[in-house]
N, C-alpha and C positions, 0 to 999 in steps of 0.2 A: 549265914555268914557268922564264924565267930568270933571274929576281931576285927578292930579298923581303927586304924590311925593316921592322925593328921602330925607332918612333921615339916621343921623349915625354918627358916633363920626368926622369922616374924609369924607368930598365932593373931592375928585379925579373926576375930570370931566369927563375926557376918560371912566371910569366906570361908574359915571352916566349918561353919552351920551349913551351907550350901551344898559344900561340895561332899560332908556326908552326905545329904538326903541324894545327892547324885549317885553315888558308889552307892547307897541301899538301894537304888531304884534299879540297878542293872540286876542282870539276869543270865546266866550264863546257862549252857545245854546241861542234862546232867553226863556223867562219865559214863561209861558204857564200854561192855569188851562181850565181845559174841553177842549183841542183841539185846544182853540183859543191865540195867543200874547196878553201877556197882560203885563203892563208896570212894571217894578218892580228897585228895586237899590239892587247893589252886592258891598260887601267891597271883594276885593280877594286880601288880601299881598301878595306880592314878594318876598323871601328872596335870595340876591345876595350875596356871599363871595368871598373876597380876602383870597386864602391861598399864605400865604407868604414862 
């Protein structure tokens, strides 16, 4: 992963502490074209809610 951010009208730390260690802990396949890894970049948003 080379970047991550947390963005949104209100920074609540506790919830942004969280919800990195969430988005670090995923895992995605790697990229592949004919059988072999091959190097590629993913955007994959997060969406986290407070329901209040």
């Amino acid at each position: 992963m080379a970047s991550r951010s947390v963005v949104g009208e209100e920074s609540v730390n506790l919830f942004a502490d969280t919800a990195m260690c969430t988005v670090k802990r995923r895992r995605l396949p790697p990229c592949g074209r004919g059988g072999r890894d091959v190097a590629c970049e993913v955007e994959a948003p997060e969406v986290f809610k407070l329901l209040r």
